[in-house]
C-alpha positions in Angstrom: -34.7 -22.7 44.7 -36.2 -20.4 42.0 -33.4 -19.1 39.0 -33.6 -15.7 37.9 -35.5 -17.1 34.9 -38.3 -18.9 36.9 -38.6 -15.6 38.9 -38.6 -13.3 35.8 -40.6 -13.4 33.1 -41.4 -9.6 32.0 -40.7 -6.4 32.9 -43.3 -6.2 35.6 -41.3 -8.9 37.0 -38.1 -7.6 36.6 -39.3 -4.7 38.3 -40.5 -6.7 41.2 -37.7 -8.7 41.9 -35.8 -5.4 42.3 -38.2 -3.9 44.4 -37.1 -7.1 46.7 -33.8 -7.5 46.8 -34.2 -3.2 48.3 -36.6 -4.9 50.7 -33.7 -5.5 53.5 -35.6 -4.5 56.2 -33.7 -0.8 56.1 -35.7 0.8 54.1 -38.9 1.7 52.4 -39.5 0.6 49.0 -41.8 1.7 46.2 -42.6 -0.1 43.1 -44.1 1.8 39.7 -44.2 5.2 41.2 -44.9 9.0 39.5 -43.4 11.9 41.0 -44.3 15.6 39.7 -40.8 17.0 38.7 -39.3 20.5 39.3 -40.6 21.3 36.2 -43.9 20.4 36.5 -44.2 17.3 33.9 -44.3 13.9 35.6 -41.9 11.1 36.3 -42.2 7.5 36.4 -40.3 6.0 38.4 -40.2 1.9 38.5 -38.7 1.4 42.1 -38.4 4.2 44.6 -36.5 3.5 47.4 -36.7 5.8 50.6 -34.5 6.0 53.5 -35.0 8.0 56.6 -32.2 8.9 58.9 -32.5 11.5 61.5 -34.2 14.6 60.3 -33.9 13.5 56.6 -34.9 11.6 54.0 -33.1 10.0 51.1 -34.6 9.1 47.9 -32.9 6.5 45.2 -34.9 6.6 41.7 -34.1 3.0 40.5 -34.6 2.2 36.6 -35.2 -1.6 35.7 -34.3 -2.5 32.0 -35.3 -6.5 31.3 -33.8 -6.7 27.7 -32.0 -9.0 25.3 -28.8 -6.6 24.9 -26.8 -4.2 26.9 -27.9 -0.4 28.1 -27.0 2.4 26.0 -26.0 5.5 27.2 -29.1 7.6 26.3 -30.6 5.7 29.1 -28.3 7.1 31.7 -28.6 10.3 30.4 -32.5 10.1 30.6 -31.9 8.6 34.4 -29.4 11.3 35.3 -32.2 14.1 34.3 -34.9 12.6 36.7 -32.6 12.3 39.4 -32.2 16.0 39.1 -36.0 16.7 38.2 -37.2 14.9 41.7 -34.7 16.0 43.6 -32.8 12.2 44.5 -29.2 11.8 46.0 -28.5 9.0 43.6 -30.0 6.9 40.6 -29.3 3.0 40.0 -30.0 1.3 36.8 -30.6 -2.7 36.9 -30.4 -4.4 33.9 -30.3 -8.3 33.0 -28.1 -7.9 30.3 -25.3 -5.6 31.7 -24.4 -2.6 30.0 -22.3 -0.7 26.8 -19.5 0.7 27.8 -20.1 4.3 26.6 -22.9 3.7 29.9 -20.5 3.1 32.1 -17.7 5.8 31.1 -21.6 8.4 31.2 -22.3 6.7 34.8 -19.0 6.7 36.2 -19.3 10.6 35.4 -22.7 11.5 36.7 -22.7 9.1 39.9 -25.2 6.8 38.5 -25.2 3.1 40.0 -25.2 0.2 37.4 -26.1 -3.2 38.2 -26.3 -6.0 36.2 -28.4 -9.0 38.1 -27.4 -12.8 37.3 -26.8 -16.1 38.8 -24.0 -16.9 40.4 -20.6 -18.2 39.1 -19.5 -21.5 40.7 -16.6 -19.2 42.0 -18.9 -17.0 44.1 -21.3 -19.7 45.3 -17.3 -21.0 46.5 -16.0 -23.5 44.4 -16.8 -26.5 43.3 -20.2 -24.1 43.1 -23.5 -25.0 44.3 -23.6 -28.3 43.6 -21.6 -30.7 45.6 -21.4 -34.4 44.6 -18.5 -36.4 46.4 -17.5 -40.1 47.3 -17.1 -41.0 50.2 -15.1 -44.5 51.0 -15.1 -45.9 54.8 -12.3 -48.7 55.3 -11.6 -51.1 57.8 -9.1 -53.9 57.8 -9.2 -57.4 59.1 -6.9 -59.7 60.6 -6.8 -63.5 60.2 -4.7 -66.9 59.6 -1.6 -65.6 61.6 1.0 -68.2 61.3 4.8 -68.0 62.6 6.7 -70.5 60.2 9.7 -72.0 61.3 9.6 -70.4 64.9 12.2 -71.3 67.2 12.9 -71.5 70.7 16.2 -70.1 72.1 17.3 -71.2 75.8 14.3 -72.1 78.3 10.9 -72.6 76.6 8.1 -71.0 77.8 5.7 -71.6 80.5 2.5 -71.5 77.9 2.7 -71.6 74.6 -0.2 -69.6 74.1 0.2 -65.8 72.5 -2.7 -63.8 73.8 -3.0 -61.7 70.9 -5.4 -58.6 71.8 -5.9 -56.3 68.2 -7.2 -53.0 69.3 -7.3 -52.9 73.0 -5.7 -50.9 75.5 -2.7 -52.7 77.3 0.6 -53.9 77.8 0.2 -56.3 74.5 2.9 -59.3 74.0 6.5 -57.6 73.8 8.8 -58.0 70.7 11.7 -56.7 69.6 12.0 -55.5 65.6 15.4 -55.2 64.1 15.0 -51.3 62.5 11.5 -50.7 63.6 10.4 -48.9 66.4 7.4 -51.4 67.5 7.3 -52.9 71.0 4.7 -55.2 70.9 3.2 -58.1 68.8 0.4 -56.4 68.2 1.9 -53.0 67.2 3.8 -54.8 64.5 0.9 -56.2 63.3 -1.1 -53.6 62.8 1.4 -52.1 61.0 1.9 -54.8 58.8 -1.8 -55.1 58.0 -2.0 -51.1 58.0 0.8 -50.4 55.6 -0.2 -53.7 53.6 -3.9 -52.6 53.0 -2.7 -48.7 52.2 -0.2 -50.3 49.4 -3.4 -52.6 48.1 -6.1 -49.8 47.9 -6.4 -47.5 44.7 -9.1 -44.9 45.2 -11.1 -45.0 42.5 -15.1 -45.5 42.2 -16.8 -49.1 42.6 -19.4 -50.2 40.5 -21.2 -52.4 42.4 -23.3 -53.5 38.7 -26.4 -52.0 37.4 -24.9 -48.3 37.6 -25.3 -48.7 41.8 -22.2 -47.2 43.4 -23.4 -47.8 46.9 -22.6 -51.0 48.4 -19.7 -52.8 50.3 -16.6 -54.4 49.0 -14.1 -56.8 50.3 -11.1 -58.7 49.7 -8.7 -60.5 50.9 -5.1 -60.9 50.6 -1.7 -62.4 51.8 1.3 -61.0 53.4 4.4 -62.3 54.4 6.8 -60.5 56.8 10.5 -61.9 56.6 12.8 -59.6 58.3 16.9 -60.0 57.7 17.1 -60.5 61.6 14.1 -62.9 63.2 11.6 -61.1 65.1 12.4 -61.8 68.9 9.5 -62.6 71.3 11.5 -62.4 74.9 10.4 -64.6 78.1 11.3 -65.6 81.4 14.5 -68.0 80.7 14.8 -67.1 77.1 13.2 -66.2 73.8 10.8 -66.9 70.4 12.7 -66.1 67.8 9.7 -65.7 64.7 12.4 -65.2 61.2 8.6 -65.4 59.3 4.8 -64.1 59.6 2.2 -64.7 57.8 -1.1 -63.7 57.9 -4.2 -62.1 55.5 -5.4 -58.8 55.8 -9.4 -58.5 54.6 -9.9 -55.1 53.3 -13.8 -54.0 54.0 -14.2 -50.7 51.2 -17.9 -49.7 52.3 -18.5 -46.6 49.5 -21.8 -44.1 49.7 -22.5 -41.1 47.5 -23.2 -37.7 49.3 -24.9 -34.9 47.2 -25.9 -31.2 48.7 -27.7 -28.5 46.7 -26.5 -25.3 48.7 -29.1 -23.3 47.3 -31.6 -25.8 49.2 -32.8 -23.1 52.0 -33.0 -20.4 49.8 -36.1 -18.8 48.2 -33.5 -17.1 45.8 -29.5 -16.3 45.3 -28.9 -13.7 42.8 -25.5 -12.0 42.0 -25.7 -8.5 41.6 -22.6 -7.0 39.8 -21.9 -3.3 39.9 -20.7 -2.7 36.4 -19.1 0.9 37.4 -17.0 -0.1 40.3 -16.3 -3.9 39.5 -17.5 -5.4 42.5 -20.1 -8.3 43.1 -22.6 -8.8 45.6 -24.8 -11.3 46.3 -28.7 -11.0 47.5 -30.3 -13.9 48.7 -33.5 -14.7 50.9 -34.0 -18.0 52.8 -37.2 -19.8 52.1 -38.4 -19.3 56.2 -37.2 -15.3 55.7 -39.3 -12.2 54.4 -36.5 -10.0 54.2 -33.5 -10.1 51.6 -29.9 -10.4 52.8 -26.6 -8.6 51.0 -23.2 -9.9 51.0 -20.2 -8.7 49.7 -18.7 -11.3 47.9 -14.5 -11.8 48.6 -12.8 -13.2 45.3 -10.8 -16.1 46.3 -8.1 -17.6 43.2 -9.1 -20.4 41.3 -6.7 -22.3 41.3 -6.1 -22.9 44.8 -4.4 -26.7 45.7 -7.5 -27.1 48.7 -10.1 -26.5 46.3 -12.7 -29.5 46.4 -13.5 -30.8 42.9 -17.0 -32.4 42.3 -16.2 -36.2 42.1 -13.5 -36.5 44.5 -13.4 -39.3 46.7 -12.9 -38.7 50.1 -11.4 -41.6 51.8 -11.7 -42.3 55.4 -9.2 -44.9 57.3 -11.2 -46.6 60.3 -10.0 -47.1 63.6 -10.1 -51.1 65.4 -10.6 -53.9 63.3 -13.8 -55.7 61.4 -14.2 -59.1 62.3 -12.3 -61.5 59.6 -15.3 -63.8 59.7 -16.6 -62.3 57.1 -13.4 -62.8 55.3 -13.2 -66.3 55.7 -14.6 -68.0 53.1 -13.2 -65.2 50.4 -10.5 -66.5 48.1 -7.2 -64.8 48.5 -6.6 -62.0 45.2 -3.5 -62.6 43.6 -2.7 -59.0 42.6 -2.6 -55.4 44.2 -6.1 -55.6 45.4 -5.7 -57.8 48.5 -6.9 -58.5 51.6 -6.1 -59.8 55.9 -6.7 -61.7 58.2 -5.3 -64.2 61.5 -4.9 -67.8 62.4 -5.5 -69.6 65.9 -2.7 -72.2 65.7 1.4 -72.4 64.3 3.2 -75.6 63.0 5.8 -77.1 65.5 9.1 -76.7 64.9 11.3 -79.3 65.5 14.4 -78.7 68.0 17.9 -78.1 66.4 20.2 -79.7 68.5 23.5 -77.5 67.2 22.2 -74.4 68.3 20.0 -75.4 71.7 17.3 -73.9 70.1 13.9 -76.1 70.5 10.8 -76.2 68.5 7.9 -74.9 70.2 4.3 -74.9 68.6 2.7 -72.0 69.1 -0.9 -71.3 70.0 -2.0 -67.1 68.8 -5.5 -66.4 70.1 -6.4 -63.3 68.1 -9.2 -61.0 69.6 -10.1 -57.7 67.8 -11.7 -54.8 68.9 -13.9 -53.5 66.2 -14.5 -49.4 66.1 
């Protein structure tokens, strides 16, 4: 997209982008145009702008002033006489470098219209402005190595001593019961072990992956052990699994892109056009497929708003299902914060303790995981 610079270089220029930004599709416009006056002595005009409604026409005599400083008020004096001279309903002056304030107070008084054109403020493009450059982080998790140490059997032992564990699927799952949680089935529980475990681990912050290349994938891997005051009960047919320990890694998958979006990328132009007298801003723009300029109104909105995006921010998205911990497996296990998951396929027997009737069982977890 073109900047009011690249677009104006003179004041033949200056005086044709005005003549566009009139060019709405409403009206006629006019650019470097004489008309005889009432008196008799001619008047240039640099943009005439005609508008026909009914059984009458309109004319606005508009005045372009490309400069390195700020309209007097001689100049809206001088405008205010043509105006009368060829007979207008109104006068606008543009100017690139706004305007002295005895030229307002003079406008405000005779009904001149004064604009000042410029580029927009990051505040009226919508913040962060009209560059956006953002983060964004995709993570999955990983179960793996699931172990139940010191498992015991109370009452009858079970049937099959295989636990069916299905990560991600629809179903019934394998029923527990938690001591102070509200989780009803193996599974659940260890989700949200792995879940809460991998949120606790993560710090959002940018990865260099080396080289100043911040796309990539990272992973890591880490333990966690689950020891509740009261074990974790696994009911059966003629009795229970009583688990007083679980273990298992988590592999945390951190797959990080950069997104970056010029908004001004459809336009041919997007100019701000300030109305010095009344304090209001506009904005004209034209899309690069378009032949006709478009004018909003542009609605202030505070500044400091908590929901405003800052450029930079990374925007963190927690994945549904589970990654496969295969590509976890041959990771070594981190020793601090940044850790990561993962499940096992067989548990250590226990040996039977005769005081209690409880019996060692060992234990046989089949994990399967439904990746998103």
């Amino acid at each position: 997209m073109k900047t009011l610079e690249d677009m104006v270089q003179d004041w033949g220029g200056f005086e044709r982008l005005v003549a566009e930004l009139h060019d709405t599709g409403t009206v006629t416009v006019e650019h470097d145009v004489i008309l005889t006056g009432r008196s008799g002595a001619p008047r240039q005009i640099d943009v005439l702008v005609r508008h026909r409604e009914g059984f009458y026409e309109h004319l606005i005599v508009v005045e372009c002033k490309y400069r390195n400083s700020p309209v007097e008020r001689i100049h809206v004096d001088a405008l205010t006489t043509t105006v009368r001279e060829v007979g207008a309903s109104r006068g606008v002056i543009f100017s690139t470098r706004g305007f002295q304030s005895g030229a307002i107070t003079q406008a405000a008084h005779d009904n001149i219209s004064l604009y000042q054109i410029r580029e927009p403020t990051d505040l009226e493009w919508g913040l962060p402005g009209r560059h956006l450059d953002l983060w964004l982080q995709t993570i999955s998790i990983a179960i793996g190595e699931l172990t139940f140490p010191g498992a015991l059997a109370a009452g009858a032992l079970p049937a099959n001593n295989n636990l069916d564990i299905r990560l991600g699927f629809e179903g019934p799952g394998i029923p527990v019961v938690v001591d102070g949680l509200d989780v009803k089935t193996v599974e659940e529980l260890l989700e949200r072990l792995a879940r809460e475990s991998a949120r606790n681990a993560y710090a959002a912050q940018r990865i260099d992956f080396g080289d100043g290349e911040f796309k990539g994938v990272h992973r890591a891997r880490f333990h966690v052990s689950f020891a509740p005051a009261t074990p974790v009960e696994r009911p059966h047919e003629g009795g229970k699994l009583l688990f007083p320990r679980i273990e298992f890694d988590v592999g945390l998958r951190i797959d990080q892109s950069r997104i970056q979006i010029d908004r001004a990328e459809r336009y041919a132009f997007v100019l701000a056009v300030e109305d010095c007298v009344k304090k209001v801003v506009q904005t004209a723009s034209r899309g690069t497929d378009e032949d006709r300029t478009v004018i909003h109104e542009h609605s202030p909105r505070p500044a400091d708003r908590e929901d405003v995006f800052q450029n930079g921010t990374i925007a963190v998205m927690w994945l549904e299902g589970f990654a496969p911990f295969t590509e976890f497996a041959s990771m070594p296990k981190a020793d601090g914060a940044g850790r990561s998951l993962s499940l096992k396929s067989d548990l250590p027997l226990v040996k039977r303790d005769r005081r209690t009737n409880r019996s060692s069982r060992s234990l046989k977890p089949t994990i399967r995981g439904r990746s998103t």
